[in-house]
Residue frames as a rotation matrix with the C-alpha (Angstrom) as fourth column:
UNK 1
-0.029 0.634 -0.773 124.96
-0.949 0.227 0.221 104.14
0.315 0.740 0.595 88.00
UNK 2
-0.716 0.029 -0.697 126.01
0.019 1.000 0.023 100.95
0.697 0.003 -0.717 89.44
UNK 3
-0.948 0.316 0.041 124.22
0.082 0.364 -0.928 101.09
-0.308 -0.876 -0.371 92.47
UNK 4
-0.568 0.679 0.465 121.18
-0.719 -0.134 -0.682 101.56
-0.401 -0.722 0.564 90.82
UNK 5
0.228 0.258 -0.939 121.16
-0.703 0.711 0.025 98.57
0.674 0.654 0.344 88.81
UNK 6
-0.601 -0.386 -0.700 121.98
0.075 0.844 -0.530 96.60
0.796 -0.371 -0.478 92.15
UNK 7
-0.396 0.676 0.621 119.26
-0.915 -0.236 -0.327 97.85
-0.074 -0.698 0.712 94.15
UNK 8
-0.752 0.512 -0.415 117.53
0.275 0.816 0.509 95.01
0.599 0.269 -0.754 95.42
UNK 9
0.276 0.778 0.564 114.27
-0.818 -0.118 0.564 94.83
0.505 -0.617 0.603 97.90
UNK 10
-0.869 -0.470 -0.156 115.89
-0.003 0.320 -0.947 93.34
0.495 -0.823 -0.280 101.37
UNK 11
0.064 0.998 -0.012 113.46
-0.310 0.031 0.950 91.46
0.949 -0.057 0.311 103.48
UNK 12
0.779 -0.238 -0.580 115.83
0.602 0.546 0.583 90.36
0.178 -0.803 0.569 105.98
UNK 13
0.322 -0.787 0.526 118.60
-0.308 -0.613 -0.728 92.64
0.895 0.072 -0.440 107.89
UNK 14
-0.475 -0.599 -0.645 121.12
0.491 0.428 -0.759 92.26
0.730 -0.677 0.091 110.20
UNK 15
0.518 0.850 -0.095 118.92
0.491 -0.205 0.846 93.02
0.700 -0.485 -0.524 113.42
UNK 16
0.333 -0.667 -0.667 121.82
0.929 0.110 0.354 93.96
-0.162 -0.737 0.656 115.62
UNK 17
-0.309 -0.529 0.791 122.19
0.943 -0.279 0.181 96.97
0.125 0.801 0.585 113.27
UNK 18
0.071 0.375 -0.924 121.01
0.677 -0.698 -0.231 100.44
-0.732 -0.610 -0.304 114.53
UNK 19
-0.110 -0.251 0.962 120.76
0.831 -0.554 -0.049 103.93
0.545 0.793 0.270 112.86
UNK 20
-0.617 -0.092 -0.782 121.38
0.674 -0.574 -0.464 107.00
-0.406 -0.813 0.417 114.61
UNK 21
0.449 0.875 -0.184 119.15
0.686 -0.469 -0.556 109.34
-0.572 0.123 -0.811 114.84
UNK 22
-0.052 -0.855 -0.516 121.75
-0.047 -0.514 0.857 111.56
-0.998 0.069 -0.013 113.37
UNK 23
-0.910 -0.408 -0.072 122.70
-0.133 0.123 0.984 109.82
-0.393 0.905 -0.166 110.46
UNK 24
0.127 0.813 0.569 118.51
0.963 0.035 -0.266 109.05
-0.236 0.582 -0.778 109.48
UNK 25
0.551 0.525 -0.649 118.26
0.359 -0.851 -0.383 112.91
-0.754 -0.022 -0.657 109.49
UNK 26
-0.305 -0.763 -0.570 121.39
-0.514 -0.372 0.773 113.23
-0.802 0.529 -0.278 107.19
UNK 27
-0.790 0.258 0.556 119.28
0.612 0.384 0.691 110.50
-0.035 0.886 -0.461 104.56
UNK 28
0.013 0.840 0.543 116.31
0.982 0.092 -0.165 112.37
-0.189 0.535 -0.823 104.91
UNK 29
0.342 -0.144 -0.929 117.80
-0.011 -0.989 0.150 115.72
-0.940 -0.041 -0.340 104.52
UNK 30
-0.729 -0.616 -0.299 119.40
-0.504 0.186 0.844 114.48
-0.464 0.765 -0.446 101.46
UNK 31
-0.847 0.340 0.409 116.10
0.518 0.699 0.493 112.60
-0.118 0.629 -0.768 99.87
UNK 32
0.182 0.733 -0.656 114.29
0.585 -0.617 -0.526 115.67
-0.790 -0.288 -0.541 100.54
UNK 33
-0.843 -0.427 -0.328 116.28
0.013 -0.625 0.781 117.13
-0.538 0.654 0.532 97.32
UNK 34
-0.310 0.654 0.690 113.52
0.948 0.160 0.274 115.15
0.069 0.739 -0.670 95.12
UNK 35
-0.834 0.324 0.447 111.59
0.022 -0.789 0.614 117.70
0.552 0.522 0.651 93.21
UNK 36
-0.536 0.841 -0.067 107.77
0.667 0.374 -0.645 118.27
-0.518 -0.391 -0.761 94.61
UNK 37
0.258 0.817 0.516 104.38
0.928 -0.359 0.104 119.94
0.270 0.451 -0.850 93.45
UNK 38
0.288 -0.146 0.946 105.50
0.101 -0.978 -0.182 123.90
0.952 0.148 -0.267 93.65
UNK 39
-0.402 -0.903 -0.151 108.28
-0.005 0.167 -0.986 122.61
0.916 -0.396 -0.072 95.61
UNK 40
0.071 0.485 0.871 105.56
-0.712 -0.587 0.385 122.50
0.699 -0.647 0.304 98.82
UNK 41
-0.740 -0.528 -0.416 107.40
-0.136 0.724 -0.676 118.93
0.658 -0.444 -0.608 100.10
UNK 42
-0.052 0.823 0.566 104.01
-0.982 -0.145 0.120 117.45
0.180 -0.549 0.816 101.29
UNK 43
0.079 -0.382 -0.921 106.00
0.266 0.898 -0.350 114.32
0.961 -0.217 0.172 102.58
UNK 44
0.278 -0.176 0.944 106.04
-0.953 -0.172 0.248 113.52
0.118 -0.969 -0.216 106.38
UNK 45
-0.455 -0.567 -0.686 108.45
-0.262 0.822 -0.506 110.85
0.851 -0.051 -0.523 107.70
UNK 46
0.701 0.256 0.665 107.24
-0.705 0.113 0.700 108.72
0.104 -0.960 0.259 110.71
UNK 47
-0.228 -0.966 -0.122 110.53
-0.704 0.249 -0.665 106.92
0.673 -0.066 -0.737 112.10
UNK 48
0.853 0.490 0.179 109.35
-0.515 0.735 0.442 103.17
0.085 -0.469 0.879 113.50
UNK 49
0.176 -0.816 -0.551 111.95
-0.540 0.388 -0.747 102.01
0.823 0.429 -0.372 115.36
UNK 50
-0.662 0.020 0.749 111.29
-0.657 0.465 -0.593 100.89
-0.360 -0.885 -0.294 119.10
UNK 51
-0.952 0.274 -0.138 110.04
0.235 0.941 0.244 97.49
0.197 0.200 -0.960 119.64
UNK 52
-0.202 0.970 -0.137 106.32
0.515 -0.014 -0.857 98.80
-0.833 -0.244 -0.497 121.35
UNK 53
-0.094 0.311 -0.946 106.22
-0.593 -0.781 -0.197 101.40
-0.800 0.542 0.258 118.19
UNK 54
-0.897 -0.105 -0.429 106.52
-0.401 0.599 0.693 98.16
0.185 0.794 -0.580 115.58
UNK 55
-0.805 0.583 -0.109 104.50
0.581 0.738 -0.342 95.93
-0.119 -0.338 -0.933 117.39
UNK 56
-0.139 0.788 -0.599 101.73
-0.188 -0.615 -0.766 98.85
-0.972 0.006 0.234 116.58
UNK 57
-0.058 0.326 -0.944 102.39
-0.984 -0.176 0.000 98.23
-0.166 0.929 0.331 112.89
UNK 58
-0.948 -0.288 0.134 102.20
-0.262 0.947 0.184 94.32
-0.180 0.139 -0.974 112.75
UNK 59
-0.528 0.803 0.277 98.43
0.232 0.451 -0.862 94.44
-0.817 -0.391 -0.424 112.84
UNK 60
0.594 0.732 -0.333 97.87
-0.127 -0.323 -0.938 96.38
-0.794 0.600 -0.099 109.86
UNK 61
-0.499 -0.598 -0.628 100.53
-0.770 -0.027 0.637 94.58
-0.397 0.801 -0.447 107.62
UNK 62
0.676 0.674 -0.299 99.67
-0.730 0.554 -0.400 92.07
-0.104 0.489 0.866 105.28
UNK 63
0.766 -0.616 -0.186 102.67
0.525 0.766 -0.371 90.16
0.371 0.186 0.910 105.13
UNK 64
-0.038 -0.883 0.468 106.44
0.055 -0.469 -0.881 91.51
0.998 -0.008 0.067 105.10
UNK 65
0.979 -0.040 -0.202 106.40
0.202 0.390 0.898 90.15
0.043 -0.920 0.390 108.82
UNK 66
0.325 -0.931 0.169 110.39
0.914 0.263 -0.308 89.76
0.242 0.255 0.936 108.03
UNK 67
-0.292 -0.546 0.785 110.97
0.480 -0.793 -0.374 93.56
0.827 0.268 0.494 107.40
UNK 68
0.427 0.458 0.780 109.48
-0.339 -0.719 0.608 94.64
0.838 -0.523 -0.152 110.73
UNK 69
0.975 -0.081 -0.206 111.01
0.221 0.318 0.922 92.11
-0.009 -0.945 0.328 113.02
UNK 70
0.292 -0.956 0.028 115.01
0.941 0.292 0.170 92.89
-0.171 -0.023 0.985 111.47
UNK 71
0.448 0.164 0.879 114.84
0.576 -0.805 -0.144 96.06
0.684 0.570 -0.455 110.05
UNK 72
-0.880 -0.475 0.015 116.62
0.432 -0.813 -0.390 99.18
0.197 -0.337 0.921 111.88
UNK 73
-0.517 0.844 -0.141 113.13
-0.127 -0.238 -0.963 100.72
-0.846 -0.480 0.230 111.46
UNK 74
-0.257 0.763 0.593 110.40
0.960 0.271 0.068 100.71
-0.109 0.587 -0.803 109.35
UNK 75
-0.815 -0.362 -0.452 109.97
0.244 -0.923 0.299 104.23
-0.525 0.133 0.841 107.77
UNK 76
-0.375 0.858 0.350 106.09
0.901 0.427 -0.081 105.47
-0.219 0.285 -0.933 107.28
UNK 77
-0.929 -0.368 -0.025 105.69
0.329 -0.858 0.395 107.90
-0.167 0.359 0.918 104.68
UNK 78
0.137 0.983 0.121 102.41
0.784 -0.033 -0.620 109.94
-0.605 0.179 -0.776 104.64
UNK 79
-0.486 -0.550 0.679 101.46
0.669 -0.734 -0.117 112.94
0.563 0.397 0.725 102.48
UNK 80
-0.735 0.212 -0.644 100.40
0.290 -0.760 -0.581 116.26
-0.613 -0.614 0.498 104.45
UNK 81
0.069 0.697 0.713 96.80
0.970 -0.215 0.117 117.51
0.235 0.684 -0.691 102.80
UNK 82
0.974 0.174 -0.148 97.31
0.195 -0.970 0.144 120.72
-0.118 -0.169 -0.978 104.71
UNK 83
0.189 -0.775 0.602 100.55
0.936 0.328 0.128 121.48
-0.297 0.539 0.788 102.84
UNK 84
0.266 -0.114 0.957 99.90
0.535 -0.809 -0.245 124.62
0.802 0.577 -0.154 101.86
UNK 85
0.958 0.063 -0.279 99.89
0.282 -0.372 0.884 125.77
-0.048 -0.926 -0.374 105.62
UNK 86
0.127 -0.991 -0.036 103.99
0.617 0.050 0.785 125.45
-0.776 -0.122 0.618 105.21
UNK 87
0.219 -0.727 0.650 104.33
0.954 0.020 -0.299 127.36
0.204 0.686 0.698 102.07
UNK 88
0.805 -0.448 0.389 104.96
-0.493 -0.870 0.018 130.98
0.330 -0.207 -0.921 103.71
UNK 89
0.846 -0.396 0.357 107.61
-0.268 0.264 0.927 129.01
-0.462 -0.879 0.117 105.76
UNK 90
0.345 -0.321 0.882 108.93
0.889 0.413 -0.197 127.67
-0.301 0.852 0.428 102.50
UNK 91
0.560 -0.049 0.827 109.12
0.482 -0.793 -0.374 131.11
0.674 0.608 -0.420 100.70
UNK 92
0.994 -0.090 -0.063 110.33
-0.016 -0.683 0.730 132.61
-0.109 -0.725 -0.680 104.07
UNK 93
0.175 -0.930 0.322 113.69
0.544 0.364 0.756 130.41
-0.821 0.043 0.570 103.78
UNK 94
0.276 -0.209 0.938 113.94
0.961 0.069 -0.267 130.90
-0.009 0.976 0.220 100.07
UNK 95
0.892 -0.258 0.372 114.38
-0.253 -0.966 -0.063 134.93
0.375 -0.038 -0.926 101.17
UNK 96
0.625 -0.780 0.015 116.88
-0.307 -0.228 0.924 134.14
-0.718 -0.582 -0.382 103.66
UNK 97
0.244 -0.643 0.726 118.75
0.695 0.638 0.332 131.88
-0.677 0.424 0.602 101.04
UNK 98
-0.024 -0.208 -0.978 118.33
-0.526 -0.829 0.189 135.20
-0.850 0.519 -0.090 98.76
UNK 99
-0.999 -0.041 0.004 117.07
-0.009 0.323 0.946 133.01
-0.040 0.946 -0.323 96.11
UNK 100
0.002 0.874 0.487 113.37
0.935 -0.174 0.308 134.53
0.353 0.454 -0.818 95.80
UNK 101
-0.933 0.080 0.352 112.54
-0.112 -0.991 -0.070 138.36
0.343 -0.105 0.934 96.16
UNK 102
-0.766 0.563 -0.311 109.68
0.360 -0.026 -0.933 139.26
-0.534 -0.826 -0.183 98.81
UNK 103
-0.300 0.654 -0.695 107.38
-0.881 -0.469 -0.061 140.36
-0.366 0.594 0.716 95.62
UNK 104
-0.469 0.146 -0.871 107.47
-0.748 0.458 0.480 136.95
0.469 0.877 -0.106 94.37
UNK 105
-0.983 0.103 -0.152 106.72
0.178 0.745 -0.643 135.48
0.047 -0.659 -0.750 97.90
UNK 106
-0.596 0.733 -0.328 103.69
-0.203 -0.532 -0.822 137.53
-0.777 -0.423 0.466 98.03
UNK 107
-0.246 0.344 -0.906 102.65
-0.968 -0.038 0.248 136.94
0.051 0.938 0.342 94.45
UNK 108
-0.875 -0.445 -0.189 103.23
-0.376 0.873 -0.312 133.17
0.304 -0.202 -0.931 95.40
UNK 109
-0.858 0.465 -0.219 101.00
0.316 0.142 -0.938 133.43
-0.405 -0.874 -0.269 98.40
UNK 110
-0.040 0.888 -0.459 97.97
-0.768 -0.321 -0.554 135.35
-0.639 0.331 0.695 96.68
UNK 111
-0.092 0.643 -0.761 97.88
-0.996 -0.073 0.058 132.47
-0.018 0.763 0.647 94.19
UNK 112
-0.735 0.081 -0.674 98.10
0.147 0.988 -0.042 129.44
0.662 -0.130 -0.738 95.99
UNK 113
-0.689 0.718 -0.097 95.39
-0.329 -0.429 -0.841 131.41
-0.645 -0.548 0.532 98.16
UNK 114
-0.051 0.813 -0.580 93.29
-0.952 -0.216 -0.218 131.91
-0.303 0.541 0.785 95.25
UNK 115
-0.136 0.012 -0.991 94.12
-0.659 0.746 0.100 128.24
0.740 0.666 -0.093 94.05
UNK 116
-0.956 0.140 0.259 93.12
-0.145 0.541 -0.829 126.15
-0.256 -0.829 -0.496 97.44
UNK 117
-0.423 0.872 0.247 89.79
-0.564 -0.040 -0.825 126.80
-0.709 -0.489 0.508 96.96
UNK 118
0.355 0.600 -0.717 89.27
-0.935 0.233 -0.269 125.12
0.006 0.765 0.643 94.06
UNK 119
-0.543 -0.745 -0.387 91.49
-0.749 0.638 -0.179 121.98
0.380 0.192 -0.905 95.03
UNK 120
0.496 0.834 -0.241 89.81
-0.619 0.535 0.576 118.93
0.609 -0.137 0.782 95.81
UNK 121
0.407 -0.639 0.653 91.04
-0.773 0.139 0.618 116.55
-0.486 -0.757 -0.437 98.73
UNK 122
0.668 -0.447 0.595 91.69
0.504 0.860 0.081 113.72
-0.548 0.246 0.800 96.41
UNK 123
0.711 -0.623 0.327 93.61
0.104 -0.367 -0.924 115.93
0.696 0.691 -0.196 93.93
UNK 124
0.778 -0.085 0.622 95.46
-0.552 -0.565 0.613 117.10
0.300 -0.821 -0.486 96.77
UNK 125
0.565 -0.355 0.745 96.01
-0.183 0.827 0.532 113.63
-0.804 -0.437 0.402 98.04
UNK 126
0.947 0.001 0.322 97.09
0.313 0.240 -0.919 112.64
-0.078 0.971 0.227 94.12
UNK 127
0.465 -0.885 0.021 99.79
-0.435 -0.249 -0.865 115.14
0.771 0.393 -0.501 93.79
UNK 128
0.607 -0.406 0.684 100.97
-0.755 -0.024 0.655 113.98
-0.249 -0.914 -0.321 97.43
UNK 129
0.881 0.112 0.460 101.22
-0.105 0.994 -0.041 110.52
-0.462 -0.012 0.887 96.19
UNK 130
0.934 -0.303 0.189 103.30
0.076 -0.349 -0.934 111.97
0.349 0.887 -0.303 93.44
UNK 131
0.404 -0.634 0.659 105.70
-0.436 -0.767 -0.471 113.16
0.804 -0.097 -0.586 95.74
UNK 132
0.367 -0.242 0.898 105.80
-0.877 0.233 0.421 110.98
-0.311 -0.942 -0.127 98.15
UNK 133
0.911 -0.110 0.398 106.63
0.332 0.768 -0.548 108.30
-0.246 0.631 0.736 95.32
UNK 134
0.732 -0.619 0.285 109.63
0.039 -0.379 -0.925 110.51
0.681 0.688 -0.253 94.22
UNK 135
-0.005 -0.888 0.460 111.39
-0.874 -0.220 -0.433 111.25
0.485 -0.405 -0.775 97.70
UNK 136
0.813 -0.190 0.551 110.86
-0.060 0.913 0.403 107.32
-0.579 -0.360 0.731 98.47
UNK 137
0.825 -0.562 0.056 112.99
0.563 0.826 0.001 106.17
-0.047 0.031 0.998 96.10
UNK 138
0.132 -0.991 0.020 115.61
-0.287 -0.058 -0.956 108.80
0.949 0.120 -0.292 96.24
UNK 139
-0.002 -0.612 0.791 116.08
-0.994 -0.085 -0.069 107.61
0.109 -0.786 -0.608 99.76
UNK 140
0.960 -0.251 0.123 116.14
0.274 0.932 -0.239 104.15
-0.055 0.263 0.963 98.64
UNK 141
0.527 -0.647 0.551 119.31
0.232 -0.514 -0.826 106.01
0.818 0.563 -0.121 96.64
UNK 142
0.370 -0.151 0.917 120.44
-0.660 -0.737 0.145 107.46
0.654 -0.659 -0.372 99.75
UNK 143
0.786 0.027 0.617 119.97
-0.465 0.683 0.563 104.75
-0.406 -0.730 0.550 102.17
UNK 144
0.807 -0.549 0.215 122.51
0.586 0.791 -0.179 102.65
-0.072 0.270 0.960 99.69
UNK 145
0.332 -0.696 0.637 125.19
-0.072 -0.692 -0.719 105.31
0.941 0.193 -0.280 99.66
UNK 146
0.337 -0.261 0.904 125.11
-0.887 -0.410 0.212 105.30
0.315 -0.874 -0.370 103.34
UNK 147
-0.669 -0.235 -0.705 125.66
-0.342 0.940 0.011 101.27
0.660 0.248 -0.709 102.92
UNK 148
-0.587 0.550 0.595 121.86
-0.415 0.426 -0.804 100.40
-0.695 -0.719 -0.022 104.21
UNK 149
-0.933 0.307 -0.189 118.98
-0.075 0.347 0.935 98.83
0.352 0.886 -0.300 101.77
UNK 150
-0.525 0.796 0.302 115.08
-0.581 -0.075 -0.811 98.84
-0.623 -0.601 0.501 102.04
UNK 151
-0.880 0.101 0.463 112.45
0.466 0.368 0.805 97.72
-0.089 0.924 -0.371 100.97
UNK 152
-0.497 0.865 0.072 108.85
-0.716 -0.456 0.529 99.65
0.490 0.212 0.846 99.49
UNK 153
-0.882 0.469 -0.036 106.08
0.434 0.781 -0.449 98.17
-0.183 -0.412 -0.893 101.21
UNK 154
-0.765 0.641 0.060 102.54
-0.533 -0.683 0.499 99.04
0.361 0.349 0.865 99.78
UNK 155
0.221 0.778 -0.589 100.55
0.023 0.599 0.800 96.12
0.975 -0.190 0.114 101.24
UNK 156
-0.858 -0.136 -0.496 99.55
0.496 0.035 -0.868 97.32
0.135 -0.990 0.038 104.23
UNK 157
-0.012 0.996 0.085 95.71
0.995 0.004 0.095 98.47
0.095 0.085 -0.992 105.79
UNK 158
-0.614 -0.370 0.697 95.89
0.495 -0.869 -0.026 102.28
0.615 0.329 0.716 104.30
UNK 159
0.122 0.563 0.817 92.63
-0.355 -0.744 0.566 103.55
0.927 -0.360 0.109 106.36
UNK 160
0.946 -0.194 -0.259 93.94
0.285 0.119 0.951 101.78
-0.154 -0.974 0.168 110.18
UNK 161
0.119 -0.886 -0.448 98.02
0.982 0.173 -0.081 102.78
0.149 -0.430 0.890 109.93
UNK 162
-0.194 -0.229 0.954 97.38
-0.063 -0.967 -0.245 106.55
0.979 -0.108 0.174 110.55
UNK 163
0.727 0.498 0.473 95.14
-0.570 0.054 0.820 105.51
0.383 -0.865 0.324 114.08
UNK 164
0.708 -0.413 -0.573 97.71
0.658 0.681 0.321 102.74
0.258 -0.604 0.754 114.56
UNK 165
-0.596 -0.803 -0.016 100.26
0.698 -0.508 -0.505 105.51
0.397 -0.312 0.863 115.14
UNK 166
-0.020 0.422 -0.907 98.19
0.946 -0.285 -0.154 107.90
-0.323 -0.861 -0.393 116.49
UNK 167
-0.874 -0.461 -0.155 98.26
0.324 -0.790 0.521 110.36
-0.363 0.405 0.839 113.75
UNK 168
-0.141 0.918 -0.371 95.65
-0.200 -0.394 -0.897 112.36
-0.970 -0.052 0.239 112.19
UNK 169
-0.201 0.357 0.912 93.59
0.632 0.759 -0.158 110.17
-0.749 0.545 -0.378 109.88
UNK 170
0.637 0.709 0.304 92.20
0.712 -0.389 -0.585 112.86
-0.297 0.588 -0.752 108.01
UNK 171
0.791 -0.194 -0.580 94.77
-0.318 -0.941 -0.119 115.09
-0.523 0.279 -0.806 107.55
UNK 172
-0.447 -0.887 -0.114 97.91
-0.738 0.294 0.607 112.61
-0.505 0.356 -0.786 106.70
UNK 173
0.884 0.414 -0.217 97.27
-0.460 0.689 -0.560 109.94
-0.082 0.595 0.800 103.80
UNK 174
0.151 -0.361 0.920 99.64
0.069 0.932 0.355 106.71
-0.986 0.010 0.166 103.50
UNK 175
0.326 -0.443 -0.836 102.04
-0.934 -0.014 -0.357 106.47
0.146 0.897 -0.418 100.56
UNK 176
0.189 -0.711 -0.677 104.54
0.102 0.700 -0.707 103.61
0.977 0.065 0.205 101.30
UNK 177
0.857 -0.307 0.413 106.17
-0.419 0.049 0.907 102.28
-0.299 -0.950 -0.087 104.11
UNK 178
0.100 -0.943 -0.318 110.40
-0.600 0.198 -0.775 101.88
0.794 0.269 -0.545 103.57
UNK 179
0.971 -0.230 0.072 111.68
0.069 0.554 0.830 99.24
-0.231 -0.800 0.553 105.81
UNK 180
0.698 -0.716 0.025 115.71
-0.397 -0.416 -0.818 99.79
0.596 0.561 -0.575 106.34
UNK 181
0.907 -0.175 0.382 118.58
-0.248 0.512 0.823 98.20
-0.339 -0.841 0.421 107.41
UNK 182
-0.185 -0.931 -0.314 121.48
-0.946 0.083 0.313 96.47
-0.265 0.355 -0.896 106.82
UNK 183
0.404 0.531 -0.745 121.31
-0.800 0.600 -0.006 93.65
0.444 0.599 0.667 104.74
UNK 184
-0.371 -0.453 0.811 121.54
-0.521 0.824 0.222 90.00
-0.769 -0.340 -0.541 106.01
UNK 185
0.360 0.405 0.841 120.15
0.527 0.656 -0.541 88.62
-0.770 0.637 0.023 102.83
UNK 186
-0.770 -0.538 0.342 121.19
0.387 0.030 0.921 89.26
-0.507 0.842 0.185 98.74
UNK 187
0.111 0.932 -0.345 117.41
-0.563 -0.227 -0.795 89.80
-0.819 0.282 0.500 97.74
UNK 188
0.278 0.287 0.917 116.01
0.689 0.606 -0.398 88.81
-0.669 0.742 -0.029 94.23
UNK 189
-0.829 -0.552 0.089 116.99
0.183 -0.116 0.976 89.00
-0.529 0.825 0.197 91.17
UNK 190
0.390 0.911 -0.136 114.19
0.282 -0.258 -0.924 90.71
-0.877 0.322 -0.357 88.91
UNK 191
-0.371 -0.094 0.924 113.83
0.873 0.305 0.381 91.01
-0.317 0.948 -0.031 85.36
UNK 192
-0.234 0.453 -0.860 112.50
-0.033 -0.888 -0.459 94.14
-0.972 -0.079 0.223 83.43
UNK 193
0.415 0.115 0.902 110.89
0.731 0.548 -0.406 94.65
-0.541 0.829 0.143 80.11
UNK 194
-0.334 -0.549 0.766 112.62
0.941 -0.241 0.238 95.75
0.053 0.800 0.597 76.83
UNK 195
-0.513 0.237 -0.825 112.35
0.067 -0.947 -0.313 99.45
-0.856 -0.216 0.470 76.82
UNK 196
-0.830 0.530 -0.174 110.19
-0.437 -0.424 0.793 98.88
0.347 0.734 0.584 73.06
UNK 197
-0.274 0.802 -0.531 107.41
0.936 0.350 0.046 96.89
0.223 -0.484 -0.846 75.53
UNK 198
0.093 0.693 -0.715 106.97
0.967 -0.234 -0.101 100.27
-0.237 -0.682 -0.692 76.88
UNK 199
-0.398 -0.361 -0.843 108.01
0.093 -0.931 0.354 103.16
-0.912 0.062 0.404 74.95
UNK 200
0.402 0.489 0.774 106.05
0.903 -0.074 -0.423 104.50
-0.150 0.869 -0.472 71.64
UNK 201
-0.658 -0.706 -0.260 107.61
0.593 -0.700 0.398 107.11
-0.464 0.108 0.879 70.08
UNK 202
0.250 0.886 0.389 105.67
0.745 0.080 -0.662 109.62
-0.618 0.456 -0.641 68.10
């Protein structure tokens, strides 16, 4: 509990600081628990960490100049519209794990079949957001266990950072970008309101 009343947003880190490639895959194996839309994890991680691979995202930030030049990397979360493509793969594991019977994979499959067609790409995109909002901040969560800090970054040009990486524009959609690191700064203090500002009972 403490740590997550001490989360701050870190704009400055100790450049000198690295993550293995290792130990990212061990946070995002572990912030991949988060829950998702019928569990079809339609998060993709892009891992910005060489200088020529930054210097691609400087053009389409708006600010947060800091978190790209100290940072370990800069962590650019999209959501996958063709999601559904993965969910035999999904269902396939869940046999091996022997936590779903091969009737229910099939049952699965015949009604996210029958339910595609009727999905729209923004809905699509929507639930992505959804999800791609949930396994950010457990690897916010993560990242501080491992004793790193980030920070969310949302101001940044959503329709040029798929091309600036070289990803497909049309199929991945921009949630957030995590910058991470090791802190060389305390961050801000931040205030919140009274939980009766925002709660109505009924």
């Amino acid at each position: 509990m403490k740590e997550l009343l001490e989360r701050r947003s870190i704009r400055i880190y100790d450049p000198t600081v690295k993550i293995s490639k290792t130990e990212m895959t061990e946070m995002l194996e572990k912030a991949t628990r988060a829950p998702s839309s019928m569990n079809m994890q339609s998060w993709r991680f892009y891992i910005v960490e060489t200088p020529e691979a930054k210097e691609k995202l400087r053009p389409i930030l708006y600010g947060n100049q800091s978190q790209l030049d100290t940072s370990a990397a800069m962590i650019c979360i999209f959501t996958d519209l063709k999601k559904f493509q993965y969910a035999e793969k999904i269902f396939d594991k869940a046999i091996d794990h022997k936590i779903m019977p091969s009737d229910v994979k099939e049952r699965q499959l015949r009604s996210i079949s029958n339910m595609v067609d009727n999905l729209t790409e923004i809905s699509i995109e929507k639930t992505g957001w959804l999800d791609g909002g949930l396994v950010s901040m457990q690897l916010m969560h993560v990242a501080r266990s491992h004793g790193y800090d980030t920070c969310p970054i949302g101001g940044f040009k959503h329709e040029e950072i798929a091309e600036a990486l070289s990803i497909d524009k049309n199929r991945y959609k921009p949630v957030m970008i995590l910058s991470i690191g090791k802190r060389a700064e305390d961050g801000y203090h931040s205030v919140r309101l009274d939980s009766k500002d925002i709660t109505t009972w009924l």
